[in-house]
RODO-2510 file (C-alpha; in nm, 4 decimals, decimal comma):
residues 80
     n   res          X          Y          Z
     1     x     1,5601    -1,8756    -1,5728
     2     x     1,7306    -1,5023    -1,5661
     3     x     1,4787    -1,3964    -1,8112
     4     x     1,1894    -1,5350    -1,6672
     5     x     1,2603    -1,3400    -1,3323
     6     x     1,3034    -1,0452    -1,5808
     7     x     1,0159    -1,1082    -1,7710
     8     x     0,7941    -1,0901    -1,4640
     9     x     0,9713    -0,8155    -1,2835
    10     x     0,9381    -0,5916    -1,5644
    11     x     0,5343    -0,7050    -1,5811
    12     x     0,4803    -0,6577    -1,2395
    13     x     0,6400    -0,3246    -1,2874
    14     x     0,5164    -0,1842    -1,5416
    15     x     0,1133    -0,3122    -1,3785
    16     x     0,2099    -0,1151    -1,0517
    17     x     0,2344     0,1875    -1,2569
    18     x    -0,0553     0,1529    -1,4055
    19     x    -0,2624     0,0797    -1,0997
    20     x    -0,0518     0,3600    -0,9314
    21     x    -0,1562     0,5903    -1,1696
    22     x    -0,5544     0,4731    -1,1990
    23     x    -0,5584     0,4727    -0,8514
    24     x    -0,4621     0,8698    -0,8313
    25     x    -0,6837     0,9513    -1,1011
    26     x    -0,9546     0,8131    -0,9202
    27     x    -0,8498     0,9459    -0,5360
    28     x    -0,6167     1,2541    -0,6041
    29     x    -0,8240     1,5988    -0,6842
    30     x    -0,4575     1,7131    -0,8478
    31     x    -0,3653     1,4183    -1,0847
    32     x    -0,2138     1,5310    -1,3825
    33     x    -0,2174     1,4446    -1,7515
    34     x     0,1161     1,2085    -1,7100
    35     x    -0,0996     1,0243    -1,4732
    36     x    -0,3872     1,0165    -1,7305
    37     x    -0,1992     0,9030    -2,0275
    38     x    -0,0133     0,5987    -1,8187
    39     x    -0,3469     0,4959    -1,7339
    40     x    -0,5158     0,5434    -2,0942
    41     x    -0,1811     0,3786    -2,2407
    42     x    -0,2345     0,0527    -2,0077
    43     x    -0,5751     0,0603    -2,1083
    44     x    -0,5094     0,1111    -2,4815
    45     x    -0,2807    -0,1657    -2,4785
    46     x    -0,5000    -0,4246    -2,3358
    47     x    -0,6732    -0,4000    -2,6502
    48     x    -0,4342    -0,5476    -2,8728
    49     x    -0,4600    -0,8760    -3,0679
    50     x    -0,1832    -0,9860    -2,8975
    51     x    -0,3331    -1,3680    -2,9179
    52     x    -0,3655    -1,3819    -3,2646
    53     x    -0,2460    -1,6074    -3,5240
    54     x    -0,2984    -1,7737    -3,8419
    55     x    -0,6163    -1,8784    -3,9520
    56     x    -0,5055    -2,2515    -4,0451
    57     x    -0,3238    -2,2828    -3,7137
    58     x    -0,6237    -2,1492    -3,5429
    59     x    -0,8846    -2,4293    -3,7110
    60     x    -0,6337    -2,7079    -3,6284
    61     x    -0,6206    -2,5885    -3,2644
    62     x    -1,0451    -2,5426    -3,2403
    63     x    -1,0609    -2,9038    -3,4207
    64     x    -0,8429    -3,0251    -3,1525
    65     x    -0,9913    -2,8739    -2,8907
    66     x    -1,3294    -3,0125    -2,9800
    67     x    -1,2015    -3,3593    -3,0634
    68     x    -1,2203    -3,3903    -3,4070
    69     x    -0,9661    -3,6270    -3,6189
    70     x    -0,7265    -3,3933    -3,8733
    71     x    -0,7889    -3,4213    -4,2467
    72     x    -0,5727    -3,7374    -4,3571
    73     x    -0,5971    -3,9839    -4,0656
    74     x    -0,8415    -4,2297    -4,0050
    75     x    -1,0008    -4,2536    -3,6766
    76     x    -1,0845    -3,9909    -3,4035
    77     x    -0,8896    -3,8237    -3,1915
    78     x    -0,9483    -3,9300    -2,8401
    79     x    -0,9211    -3,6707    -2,5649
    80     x    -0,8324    -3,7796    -2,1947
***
């Protein structure tokens, strides 16, 4: 539970930074280059495979998804 409450301070953190930092980029005539490369870090890091993984995992999960029976059992698979 601890790191949970951790976990999501340190997310909801680290996001206020960023937004801090976009947002005075965007309003602030003055913003500086620490202010850019928060904001250009954020952004650099939402473009990470960060949801990737195996490509057999990743077929069994899409065969799941759309219903289909894995390789070796008989009948479908039946989704509620």
């Amino acid at each position: 539970m601890a790191g949970r409450i951790v976990r999501w301070g340190v997310v909801l953190g680290l996001g206020g930074l960023w937004w801090w930092s976009v947002l005075r980029l965007a309003l602030v005539p003055g913003a500086g280059v620490l202010e850019g490369a928060v904001a250009a870090g954020g952004w650099g890091l939402s473009l990470l495979p960060v949801h990737c993984v195996p490509k057999a995992k990743a077929k069994a999960k899409v065969r799941a998804w759309r219903g289909v029976a894995p390789s070796g059992t008989r009948g479908a698979v039946v989704r509620e």
